[in-house]
C-alpha positions in Angstrom: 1.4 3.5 10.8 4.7 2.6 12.1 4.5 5.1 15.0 1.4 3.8 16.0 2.5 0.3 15.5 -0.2 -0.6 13.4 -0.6 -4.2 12.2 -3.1 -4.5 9.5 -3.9 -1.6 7.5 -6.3 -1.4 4.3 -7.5 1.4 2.0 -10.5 1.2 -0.4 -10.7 3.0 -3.4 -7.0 3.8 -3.8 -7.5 5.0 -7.5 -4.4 3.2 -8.7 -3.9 0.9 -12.1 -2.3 -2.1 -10.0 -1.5 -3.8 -13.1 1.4 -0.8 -14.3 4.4 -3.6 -12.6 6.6 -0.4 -12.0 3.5 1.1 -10.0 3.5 -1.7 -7.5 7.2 -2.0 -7.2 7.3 1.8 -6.3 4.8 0.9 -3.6 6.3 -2.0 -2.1 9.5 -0.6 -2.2 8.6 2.6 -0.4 6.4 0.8 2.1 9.2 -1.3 2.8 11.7 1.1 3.4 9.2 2.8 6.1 7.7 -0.5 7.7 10.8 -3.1 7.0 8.9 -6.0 7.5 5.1 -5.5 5.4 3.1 -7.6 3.2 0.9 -6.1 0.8 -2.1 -6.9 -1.9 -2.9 -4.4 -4.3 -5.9 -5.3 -6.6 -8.5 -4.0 -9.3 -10.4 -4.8 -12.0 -9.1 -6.3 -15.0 -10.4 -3.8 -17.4 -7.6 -2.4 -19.3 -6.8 1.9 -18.4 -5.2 4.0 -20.2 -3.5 5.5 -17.2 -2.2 4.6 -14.2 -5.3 6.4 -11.9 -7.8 4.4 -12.4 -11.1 4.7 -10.5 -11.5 1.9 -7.6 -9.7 -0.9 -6.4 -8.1 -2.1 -3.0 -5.0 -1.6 -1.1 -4.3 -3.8 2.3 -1.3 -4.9 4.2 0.1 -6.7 6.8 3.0 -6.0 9.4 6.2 -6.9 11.5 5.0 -10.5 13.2 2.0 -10.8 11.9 3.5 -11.7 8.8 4.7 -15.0 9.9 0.5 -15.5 10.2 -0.3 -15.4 7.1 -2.1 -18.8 5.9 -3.5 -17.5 2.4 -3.9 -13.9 1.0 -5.9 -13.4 -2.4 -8.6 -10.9 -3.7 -11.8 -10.8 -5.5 -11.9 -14.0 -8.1 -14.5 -12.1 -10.3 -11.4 -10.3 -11.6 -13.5 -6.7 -10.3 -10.7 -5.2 -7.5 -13.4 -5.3 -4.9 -11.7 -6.7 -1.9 -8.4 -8.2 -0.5 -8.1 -11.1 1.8 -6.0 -12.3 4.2 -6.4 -15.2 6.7 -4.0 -15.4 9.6 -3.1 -18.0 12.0 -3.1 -18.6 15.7 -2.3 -20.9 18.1 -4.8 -23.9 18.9 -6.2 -23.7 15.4 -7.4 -20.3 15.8 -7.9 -18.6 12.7 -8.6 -15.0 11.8 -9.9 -13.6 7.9 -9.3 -10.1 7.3 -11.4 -8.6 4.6 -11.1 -5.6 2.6 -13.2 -3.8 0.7 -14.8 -1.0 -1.9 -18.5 -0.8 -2.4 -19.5 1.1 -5.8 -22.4 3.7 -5.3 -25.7 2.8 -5.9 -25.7 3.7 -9.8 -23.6 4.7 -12.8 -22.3 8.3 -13.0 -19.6 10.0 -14.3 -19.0 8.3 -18.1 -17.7 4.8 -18.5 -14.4 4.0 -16.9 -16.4 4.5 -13.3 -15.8 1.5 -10.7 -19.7 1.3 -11.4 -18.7 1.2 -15.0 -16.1 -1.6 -14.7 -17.6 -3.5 -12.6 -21.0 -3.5 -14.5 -19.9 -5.1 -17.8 -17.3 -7.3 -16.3 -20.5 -8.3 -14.3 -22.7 -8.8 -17.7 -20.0 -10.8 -18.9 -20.2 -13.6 -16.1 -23.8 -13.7 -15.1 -26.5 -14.7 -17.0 -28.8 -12.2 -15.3 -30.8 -9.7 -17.0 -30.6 -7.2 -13.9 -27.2 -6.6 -13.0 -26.3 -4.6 -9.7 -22.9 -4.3 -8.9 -24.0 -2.6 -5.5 -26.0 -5.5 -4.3 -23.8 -8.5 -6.2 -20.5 -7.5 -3.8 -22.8 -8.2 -0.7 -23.7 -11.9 -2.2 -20.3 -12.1 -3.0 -18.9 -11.4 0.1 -21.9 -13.3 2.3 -20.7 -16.4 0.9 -17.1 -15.7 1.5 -17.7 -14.9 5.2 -20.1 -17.5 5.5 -17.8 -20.0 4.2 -14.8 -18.8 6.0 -17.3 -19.1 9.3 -18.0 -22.5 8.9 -14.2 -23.7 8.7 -14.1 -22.0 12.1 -12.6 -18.3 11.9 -13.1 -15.2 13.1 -13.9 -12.4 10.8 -12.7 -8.6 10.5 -14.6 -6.7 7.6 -13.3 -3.4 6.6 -15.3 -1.5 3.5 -16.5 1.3 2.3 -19.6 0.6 1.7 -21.7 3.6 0.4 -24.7 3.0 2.4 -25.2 4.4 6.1 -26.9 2.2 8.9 -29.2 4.6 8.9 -30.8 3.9 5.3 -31.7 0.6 6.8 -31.0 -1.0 3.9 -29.2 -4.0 2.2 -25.7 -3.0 3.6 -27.7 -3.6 7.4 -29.2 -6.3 6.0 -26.5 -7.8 5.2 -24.1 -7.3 8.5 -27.5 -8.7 10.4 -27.5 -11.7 7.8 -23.5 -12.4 8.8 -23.8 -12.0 12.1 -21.5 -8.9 12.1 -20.5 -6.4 15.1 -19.8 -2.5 14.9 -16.6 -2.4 15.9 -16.3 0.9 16.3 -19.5 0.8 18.4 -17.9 -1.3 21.4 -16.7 1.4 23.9 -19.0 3.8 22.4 -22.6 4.8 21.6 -22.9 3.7 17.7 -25.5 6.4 17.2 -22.9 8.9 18.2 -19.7 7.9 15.8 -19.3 11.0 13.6 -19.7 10.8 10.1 -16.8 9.4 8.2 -16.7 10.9 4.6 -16.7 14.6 4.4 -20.1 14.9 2.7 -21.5 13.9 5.8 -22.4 10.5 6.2 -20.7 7.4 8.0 -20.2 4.9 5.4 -16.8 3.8 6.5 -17.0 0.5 8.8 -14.9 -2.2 10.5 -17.0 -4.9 11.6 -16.4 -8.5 12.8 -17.3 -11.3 14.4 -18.7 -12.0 18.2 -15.0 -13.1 19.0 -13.7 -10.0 17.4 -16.0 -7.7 18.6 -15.3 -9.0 22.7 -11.8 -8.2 21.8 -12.0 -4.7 21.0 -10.1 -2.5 23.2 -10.1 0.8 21.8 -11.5 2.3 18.3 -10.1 5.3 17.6 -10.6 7.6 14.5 -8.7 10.2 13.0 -9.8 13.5 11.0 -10.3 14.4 7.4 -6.5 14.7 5.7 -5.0 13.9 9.1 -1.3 12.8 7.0 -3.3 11.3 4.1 -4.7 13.4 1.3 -8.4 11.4 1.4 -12.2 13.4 2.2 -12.7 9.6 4.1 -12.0 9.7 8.4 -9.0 7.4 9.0 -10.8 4.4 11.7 -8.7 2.2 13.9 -9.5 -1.0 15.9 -7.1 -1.9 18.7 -7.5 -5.3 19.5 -6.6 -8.0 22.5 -4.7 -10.0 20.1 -3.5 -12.5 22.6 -7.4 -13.6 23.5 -8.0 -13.4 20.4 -5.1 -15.3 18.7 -2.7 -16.7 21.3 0.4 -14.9 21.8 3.5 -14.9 19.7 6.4 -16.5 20.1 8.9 -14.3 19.0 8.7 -10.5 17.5 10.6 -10.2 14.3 13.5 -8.3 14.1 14.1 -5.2 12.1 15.9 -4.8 8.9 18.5 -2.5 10.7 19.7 -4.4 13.7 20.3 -7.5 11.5 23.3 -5.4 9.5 26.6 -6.0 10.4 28.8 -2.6 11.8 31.8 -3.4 9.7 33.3 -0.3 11.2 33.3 -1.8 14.4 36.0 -4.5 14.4 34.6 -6.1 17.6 31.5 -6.3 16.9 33.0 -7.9 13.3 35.0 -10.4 15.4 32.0 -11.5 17.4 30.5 -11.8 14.2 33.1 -14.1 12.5 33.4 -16.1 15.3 30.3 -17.6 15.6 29.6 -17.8 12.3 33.0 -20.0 12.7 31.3 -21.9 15.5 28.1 -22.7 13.3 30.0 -23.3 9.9 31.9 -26.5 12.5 29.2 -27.3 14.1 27.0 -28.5 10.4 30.2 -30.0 9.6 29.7 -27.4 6.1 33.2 -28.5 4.7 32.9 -31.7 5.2 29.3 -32.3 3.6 30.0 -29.9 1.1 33.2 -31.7 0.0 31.4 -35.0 0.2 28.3 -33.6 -1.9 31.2 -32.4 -4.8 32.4 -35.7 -4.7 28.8 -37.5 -5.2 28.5 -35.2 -8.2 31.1 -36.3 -9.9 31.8 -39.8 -9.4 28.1 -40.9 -7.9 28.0 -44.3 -6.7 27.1 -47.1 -9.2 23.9 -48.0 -8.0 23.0 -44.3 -8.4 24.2 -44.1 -11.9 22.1 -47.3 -12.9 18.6 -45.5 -11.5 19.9 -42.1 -13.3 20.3 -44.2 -16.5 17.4 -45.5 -16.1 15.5 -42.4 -16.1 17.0 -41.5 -19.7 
């Protein structure tokens, strides 16, 4: 990702207990240490696991600038790990929702600690629905978040794993005809023509967006089965015009590395000192620190009347 100065990144269906707090500090740690600057939600169901795989769940991130974007993250409020969300800002009161997400199969298979599984009784536990279909609830779930995030005026990017091909021309099409959704890997390219993405055959790996979004596509490339990451899915890529899309930023945020200071260069330790001299002089730091030890311990008396009041 860092080579190919990736910005946003998800991954559906990680497999990992997110709620083992050494797990996710191993993660963000390591992530870190590659990307410097990253941002990252990690989420799944609140059913309690023995181990820390643990079937389903969401992985997604955010990068370098983009970081300084971020308006609001948060995840799936039923408490089931099905998706991540971040909304981003831009300039004019542009604003961008990135959406994450794992789509269970169909039906239950496998015994019970399945994301089906999970997701079914936390499901029987909220609604008061007799039928309960975890397959088809994400899609109302998720309609309602889109549609709400549509009507304060963003722009949408949808990334799941949905289960379901285009092809079955069922609720999964339904439902990005319903939201108004593009193929965005279908913009420079015949959608009938995208090879399949999971190794069983079948393309049921999508980024899709809005209008906005979708004019904005530049280039979607894909990657091959285990291409650096041990998964049966196809890695998928949308680059996008950012700056028609966003507005462009200000300023790119510096790495971790060129903020360090060389103290084995005594120039570049000088230059250093001295204008840390010239700042500490210029905010006047001794004087306003002197002046705020001296308000501490003998505070004016009309400040010691209010603080006595408060006792």
């Amino acid at each position: 990702m860092k080579d190919q100065r990736v910005d946003l990144f998800g991954l559906a269906e990680p497999n990992v207990d997110w709620h083992w707090d050494l797990e996710v500090m191993e993660m963000r740690a390591s992530a870190r240490k590659v990307l410097q600057h990253v941002h990252t939600i990690a989420t799944t169901s609140s059913t309690s696991y023995e181990t820390i795989h643990k079937p389903g769940g969401v992985l997604s991130g955010v990068i370098r600038n983009w970081i300084g974007r971020i308006l609001t993250s948060g995840e799936d409020p039923r408490g089931m790990g099905r998706w991540t969300e971040f909304r981003l800002a831009g300039k004019n009161n542009k604003k961008l929702t990135v959406i994450m997400a794992y789509r269970v199969c169909s039906k239950a298979s496998g015994g019970r600690k399945t994301v089906f599984t999970q997701q079914y009784f936390l499901l029987r536990e909220q609604c008061d629905s007799e039928k309960i279909l975890p397959q088809q609830k994400i899609l109302e779930d998720l309609g309602a978040l889109i549609d709400s995030r549509v009507a304060e005026g963003d722009e949408v990017i949808h990334g799941i794993d949905a289960n379901e091909t285009l092809e079955e021309d069922g609720p999964w099409q339904d439902f990005i005809t319903r939201c108004d959704l593009y193929d965005l890997l279908g913009k420079n390219t015949d959608p009938t023509t995208i090879p399949p993405t999971h190794e069983e055959g079948r393309r049921i790996n999508f980024l899709v967006g809005t209008r906005s979004v979708f004019d904005t596509v530049v280039a979607s490339p894909m990657d091959g089965f285990k291409s650096g990451v041990n998964t049966d899915h196809w890695l998928i890529f949308v680059d996008l015009n950012t700056k028609a899309l966003l507005g462009r930023f200000n300023q790119d945020l510096d790495l971790y590395e060129s903020k360090k200071l060389h103290s084995t260069r005594p120039q570049r330790v000088k230059k250093y000192k001295e204008h840390l001299w010239t700042i500490f002089q210029s905010h006047k730091i001794q004087e306003r620190t002197q002046a705020l030890y001296i308000f501490r311990n003998n505070p004016p008396s009309e400040y010691q009347l209010q603080l006595n009041a408060l006792d």
